[in-house]
TORMAR-925401 format. One record per atom (N, C-alpha, C): x, y, z. Coordinates in steps of 0.001 Angstrom, whole numbers, plus 524288, in hexadecimal, padded with zeros to 5 digits. Example, Ala and Ser with C-alpha at 12.3 -4.5 7.8 and 13.67 -1.06 7.14 Angstrom:
<nodes>
833867E9C681E78 8300C7EE6C81E78 833907F31C81E78 832327F73681BA8 835667FBDC81BE4 832648001E81EBE 
</nodes>
This chain:
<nodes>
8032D7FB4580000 800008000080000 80353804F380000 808398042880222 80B108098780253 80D4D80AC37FC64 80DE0807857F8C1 80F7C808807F482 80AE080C4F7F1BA 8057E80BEF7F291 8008380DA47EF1B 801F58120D7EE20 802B6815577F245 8024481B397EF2D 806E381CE87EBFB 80BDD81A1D7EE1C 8111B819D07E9F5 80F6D818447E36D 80B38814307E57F 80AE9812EF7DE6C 806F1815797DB78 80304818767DF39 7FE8081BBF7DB78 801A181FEB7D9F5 806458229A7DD76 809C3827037DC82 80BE9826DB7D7A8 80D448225C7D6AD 810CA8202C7D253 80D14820127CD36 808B481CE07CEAA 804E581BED7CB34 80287822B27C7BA 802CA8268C7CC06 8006982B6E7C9E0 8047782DCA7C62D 808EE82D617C9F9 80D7582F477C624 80DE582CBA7BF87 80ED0828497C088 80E11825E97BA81 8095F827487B763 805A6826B17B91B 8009C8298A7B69C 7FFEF8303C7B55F 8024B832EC7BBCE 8021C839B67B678 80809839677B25A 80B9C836A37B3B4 80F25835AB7B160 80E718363D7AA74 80B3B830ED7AB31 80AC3830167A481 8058B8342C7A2AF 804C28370D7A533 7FF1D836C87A297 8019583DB67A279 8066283F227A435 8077D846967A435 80D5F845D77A052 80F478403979EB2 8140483F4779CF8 817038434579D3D 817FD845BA7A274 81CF4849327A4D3 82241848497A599 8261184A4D7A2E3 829E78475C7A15E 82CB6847EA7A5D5 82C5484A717AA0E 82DB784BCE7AE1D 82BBB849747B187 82A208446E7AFBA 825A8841F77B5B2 8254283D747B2CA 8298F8386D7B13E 82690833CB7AEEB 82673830967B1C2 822C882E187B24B 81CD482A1C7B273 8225C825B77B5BD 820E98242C7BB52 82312820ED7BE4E 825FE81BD47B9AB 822158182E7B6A6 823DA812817B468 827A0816B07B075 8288781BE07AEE2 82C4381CA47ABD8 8316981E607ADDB 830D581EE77B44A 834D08208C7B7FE 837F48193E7B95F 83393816307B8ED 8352E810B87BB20 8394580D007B6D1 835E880E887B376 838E980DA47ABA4 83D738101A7ABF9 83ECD8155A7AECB 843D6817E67ACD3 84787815777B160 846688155C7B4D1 8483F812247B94B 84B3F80D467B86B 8484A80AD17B62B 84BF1802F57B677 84EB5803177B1AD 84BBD806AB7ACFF 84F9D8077C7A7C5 856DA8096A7AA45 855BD80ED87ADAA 85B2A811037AFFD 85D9280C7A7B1CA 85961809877B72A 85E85806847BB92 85CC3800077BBED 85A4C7FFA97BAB3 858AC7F9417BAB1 855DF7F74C7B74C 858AC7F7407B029 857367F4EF7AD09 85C657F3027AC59 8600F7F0177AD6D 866227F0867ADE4 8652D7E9137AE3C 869067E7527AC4A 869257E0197ABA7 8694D7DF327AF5D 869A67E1F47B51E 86B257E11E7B98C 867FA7E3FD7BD0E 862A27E3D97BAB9 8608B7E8C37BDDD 862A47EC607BD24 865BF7EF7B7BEE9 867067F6777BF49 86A647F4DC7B9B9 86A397FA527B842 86CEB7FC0E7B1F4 870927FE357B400 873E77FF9E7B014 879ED802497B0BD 87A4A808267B4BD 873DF80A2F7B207 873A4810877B4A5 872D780F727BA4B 86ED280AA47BBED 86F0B808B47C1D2 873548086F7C489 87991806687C1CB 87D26805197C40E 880F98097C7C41B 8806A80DA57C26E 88343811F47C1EF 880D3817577C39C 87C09816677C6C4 879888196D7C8D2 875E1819447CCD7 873D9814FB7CC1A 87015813407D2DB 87466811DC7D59E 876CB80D767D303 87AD980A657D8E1 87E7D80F2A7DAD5 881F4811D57D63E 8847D815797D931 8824F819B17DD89 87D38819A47DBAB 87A9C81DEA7DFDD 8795B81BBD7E409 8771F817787E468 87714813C87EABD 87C338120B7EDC5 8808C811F07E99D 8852280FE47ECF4 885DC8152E7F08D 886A981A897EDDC 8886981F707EF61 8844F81EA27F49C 87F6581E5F7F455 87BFB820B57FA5D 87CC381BFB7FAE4 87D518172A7FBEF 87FBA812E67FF41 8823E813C080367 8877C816397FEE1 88B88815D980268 88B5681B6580617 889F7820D58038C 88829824F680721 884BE8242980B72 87F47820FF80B2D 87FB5820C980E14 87FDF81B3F81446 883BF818568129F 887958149381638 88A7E8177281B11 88D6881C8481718 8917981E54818DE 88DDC8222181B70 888D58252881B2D 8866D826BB81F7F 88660823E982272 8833A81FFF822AE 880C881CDB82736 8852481AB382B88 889768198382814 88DCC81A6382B5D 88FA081C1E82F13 8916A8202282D31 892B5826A283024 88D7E82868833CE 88953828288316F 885758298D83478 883F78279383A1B 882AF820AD83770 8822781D5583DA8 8868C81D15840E5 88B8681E9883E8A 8904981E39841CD 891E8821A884672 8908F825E1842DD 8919182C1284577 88C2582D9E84851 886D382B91846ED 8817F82DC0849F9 8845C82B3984E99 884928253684E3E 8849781FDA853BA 888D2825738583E 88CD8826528577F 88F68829CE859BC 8910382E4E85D46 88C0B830C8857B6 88A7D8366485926 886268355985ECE 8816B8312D85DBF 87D3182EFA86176 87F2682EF3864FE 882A282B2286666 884B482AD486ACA 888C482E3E86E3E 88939832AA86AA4 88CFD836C686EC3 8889183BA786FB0 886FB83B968725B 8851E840C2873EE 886C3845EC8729F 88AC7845F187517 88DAC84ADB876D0 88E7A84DE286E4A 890DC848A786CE1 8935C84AD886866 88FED84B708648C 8894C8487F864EF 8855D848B6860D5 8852184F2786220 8837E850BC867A8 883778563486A5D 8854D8597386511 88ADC858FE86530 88FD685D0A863A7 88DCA85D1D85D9A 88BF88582A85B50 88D2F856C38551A 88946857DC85293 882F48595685691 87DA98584E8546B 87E4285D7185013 87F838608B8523B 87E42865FF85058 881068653E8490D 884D9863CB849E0 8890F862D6844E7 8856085ECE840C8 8835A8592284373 880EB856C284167 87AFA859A583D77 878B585B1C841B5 8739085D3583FE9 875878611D83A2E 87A0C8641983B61 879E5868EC836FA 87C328641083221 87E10860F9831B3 8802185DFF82D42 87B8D859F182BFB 8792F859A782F30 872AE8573482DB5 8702E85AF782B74 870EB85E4C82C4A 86C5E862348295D 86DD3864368233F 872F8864698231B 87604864AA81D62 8731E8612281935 870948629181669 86DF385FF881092 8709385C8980ED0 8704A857E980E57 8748F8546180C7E 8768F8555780768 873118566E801E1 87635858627FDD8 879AB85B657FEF8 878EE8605F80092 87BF386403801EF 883398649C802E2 883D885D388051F 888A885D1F804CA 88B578586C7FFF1 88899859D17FB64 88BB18568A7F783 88FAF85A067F4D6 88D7D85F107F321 892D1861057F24C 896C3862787F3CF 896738600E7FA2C 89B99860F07FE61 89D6985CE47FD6E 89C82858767FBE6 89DDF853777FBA0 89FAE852CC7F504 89E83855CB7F34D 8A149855FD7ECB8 8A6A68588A7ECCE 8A68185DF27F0F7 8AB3F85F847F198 8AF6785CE17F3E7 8AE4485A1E7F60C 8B0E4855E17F945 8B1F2851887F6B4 8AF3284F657F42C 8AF30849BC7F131 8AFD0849647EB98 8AE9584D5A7E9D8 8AC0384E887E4D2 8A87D84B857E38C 8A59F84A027DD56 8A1A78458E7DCA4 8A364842837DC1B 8A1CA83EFA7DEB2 8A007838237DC9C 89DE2835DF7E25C 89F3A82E997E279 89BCD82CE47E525 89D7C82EEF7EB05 8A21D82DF77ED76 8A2CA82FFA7F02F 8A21B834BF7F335 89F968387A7F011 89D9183D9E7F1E1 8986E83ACF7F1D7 896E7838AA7EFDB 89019838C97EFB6 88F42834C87F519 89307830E37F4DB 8918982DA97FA19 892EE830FD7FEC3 89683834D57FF3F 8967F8382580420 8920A83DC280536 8901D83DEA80048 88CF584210802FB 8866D83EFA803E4 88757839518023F 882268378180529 881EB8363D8084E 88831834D080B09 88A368340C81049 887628394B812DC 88A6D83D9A8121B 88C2A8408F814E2 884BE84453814EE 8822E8430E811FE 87CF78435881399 87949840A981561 87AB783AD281509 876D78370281923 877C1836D781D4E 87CB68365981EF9 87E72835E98237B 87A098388882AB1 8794A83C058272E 8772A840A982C1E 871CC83C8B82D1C 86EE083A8282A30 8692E837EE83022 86AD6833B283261 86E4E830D583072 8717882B088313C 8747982E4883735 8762A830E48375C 879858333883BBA 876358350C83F96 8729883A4083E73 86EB683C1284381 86C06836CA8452C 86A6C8345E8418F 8667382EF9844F5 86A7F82AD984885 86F0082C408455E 870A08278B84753 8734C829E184D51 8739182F0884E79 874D38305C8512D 870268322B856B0 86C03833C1853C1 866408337F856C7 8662482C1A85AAE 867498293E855E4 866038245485785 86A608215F85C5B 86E2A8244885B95 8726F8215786081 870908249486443 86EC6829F9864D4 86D9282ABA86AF6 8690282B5C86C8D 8653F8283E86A3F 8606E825B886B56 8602E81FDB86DE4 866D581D9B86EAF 8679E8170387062 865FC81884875E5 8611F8148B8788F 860C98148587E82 865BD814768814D 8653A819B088430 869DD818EE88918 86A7F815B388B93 866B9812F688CE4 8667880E548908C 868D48087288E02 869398099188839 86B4C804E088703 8712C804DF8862A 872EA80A0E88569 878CC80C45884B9 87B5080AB488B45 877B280CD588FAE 87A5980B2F89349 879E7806578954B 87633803BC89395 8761F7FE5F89617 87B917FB8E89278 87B817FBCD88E18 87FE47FAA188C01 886027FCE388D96 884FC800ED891A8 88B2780261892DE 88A107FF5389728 886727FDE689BCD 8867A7FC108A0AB 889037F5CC89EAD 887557F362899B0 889E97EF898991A 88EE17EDB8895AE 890157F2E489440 896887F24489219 896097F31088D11 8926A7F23B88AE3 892C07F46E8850D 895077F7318823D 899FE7F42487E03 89CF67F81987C3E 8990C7FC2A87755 89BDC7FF488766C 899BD80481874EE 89920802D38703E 89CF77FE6D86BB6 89A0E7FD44867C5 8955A7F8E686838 896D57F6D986BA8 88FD47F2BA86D45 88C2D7F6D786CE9 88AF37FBDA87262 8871B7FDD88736F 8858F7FF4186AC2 88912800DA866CC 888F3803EE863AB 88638800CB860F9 887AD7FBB8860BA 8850E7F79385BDE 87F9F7F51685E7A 87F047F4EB861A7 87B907F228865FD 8768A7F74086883 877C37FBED86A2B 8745F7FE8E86BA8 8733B803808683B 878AE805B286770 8768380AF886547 8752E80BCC85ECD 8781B8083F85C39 8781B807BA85658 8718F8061E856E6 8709280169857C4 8697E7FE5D857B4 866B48021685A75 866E9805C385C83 86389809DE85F81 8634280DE085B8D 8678A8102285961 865E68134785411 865538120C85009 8648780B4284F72 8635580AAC84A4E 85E6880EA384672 859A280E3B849D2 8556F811468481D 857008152C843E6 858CE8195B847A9 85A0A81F12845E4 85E8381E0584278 8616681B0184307 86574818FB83D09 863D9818368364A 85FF9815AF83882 85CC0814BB83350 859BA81A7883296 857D681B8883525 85494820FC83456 858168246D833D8 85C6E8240F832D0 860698297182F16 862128253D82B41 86276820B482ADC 8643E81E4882568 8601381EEB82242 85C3C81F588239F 858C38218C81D93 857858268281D93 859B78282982125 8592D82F7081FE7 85F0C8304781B2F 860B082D2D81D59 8664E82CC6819DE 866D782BFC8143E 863518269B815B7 863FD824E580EBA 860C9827A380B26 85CBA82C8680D5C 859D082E3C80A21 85E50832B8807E9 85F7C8355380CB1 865B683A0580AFD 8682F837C18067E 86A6383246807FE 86E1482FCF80467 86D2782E027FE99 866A282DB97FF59 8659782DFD7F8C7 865B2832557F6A5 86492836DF7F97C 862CA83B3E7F68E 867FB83CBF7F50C 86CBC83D577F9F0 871DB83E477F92E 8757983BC27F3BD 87484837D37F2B0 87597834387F029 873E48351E7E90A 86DBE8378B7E9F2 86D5D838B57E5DE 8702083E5A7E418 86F03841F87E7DB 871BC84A0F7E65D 8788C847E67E503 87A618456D7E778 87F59844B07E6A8 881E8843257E173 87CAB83EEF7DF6C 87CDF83D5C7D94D 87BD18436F7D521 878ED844C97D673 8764D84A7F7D3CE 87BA584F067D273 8803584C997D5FA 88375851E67D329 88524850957CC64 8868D8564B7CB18 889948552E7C7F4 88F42852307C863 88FB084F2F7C3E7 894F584BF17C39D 8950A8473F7C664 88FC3844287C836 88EEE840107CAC8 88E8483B927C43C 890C4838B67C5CA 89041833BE7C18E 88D5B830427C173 88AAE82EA27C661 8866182A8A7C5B9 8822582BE27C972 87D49826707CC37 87C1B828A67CE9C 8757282AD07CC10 871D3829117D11A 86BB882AF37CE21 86B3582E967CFA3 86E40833777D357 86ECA838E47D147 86FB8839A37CC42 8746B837E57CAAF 8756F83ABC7C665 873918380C7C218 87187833387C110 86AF3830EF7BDC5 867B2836EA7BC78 86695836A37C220 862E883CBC7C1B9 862EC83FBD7C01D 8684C842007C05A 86A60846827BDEE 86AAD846F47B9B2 86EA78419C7B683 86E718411D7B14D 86936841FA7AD3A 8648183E3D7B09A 85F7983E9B7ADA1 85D74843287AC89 85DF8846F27B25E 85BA084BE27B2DB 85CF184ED87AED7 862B484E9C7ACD9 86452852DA7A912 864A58504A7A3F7 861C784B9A7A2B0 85F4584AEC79DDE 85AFB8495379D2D 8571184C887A054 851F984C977A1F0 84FDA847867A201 851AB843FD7A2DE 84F9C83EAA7A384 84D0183C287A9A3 84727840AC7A7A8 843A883E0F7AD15 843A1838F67AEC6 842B2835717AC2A 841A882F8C7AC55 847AD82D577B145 84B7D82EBF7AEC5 84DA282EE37B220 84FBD831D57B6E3 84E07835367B70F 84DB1838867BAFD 84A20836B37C050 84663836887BD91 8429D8337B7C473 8432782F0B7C0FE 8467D82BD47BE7A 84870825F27BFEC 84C0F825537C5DA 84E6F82A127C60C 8534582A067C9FD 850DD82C507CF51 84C2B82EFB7CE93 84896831DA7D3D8 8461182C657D432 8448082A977D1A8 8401A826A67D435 84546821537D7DF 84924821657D493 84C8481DE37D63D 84E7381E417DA7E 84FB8825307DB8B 85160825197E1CE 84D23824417E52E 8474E826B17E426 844B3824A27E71A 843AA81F0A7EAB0 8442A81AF87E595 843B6816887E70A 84725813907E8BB 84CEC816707E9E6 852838140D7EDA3 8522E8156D7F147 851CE8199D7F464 84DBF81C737F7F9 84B228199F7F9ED 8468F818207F92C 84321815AD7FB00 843B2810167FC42 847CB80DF77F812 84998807357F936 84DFC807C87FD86 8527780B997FC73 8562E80B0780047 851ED80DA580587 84FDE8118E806A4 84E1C8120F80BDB 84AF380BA780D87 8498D80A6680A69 843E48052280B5A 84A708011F80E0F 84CC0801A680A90 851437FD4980BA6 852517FE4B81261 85489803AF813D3 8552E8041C81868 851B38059481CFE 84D208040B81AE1 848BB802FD81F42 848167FE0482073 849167F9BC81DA3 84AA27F3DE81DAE 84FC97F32A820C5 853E37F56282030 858A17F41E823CC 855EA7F5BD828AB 855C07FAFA82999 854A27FE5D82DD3 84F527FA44830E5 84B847F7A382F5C 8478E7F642832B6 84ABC7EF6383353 84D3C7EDA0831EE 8504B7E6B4832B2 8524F7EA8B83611 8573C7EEC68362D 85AC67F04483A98 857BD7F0C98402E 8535B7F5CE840EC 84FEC7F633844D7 84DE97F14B84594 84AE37ED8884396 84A117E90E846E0 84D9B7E65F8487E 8511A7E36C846D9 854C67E0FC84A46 858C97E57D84F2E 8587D7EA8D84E93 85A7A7EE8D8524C 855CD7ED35857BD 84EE87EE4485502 84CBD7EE5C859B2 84DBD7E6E885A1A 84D237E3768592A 84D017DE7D85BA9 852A47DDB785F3F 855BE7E07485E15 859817E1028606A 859197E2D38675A 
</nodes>
């Protein structure tokens, strides 16, 4: 039932579609046609343009954002647990949270210049921030009472870490990893969008855009949509196996 109104949506669209033949608006089955022709009419499923432009664009936010989640759960777990120094750091944190994440790609061009390596650090260097506040919300939300019952019985400090405080913020972990991965697509795509980028369904986009080739144009909008929606679906499946065996725990 939750699909119905997705498909009458769809259904209307295809219908004023053909019936206003707006060349600026074609008809969903001609968005779906331009679609598997680009990336999965290929002997192998995906075609050549699939392999020189979807995969490279998923490896780049892969690995951007890994190397958040990283840094993030590493440095939140940390920050949680020191008081004094979350105190000193909040203020610093909040103003670099509030910084627009595009905003720092062309600091990261000056620095890197283009290619993948710039593009995987500035999706780093913009996911990073909900992966960190949550993960840092989430370590000093661990019951006191279980931190000290664990010092009354000797608990070394990486036990209490793997054992109490890591599984106590799992929650709020996941709830900045998909605040994340939404950054990290969007990041992932502006980063493709510069000039002098070589592959990449940014620059699909781009290319089409400047030879007015709608069809493919929301071939590549409808496409991010629907990675989006599979990779978040994907990590609501990890995230609810993790929380149950955390609470049976």
């Amino acid at each position: 039932m939750k699909w119905v109104a997705s498909l009458l949506i769809v259904a209307a669209w295809e219908a004023a579609a053909r019936r206003t033949r707006d060349v600026f608006f074609p008809p969903p089955s001609a968005i779906v046609s331009r679609m598997h022709e680009l990336w999965f009419s290929g002997p192998h499923v995906l075609t050549t343009g699939a392999t020189e432009n979807l995969l490279p664009s998923l490896g780049r936010m892969a690995a951007g954002l890994a190397l958040a989640a990283l840094a993030g759960v590493g440095l939140g777990l940390a920050l949680g647990r020191s008081v004094r120094t979350m105190a000193y750091l909040d203020p610093l944190l909040q103003f670099a949270r509030a910084i627009p994440p595009p905003t720092l790609v062309p600091v990261f061009i000056v620095l890197m210049h283009l290619g993948s390596p710039m593009q995987i650090a500035s999706i780093a260097a913009g996911a990073v921030w909900p992966i960190l506040l949550n993960t840092a919300d989430g370590a000093r939300s661990v019951d006191p009472v279980q931190i000290a019952t664990a010092r009354v019985f000797r608990v070394g400090a990486a036990a209490r870490l793997g054992r109490i405080i890591l599984p106590s913020a799992l929650p709020k972990i996941f709830a900045g990893l998909r605040l994340s991965l939404s950054l990290a697509l969007i990041l992932m795509v502006f980063s493709e969008l510069l000039p002098g980028t070589a592959n990449g369904i940014g620059f699909q986009l781009t290319d089409a855009q400047s030879r007015s080739d709608l069809p493919t144009v929301w071939s590549a909008i409808v496409l991010l949509g629907v990675l989006g929606y599979l990779l978040n679906t994907l990590l609501l499946v990890v995230q609810r196996r993790a929380l149950r065996r955390h609470r049976r725990s």
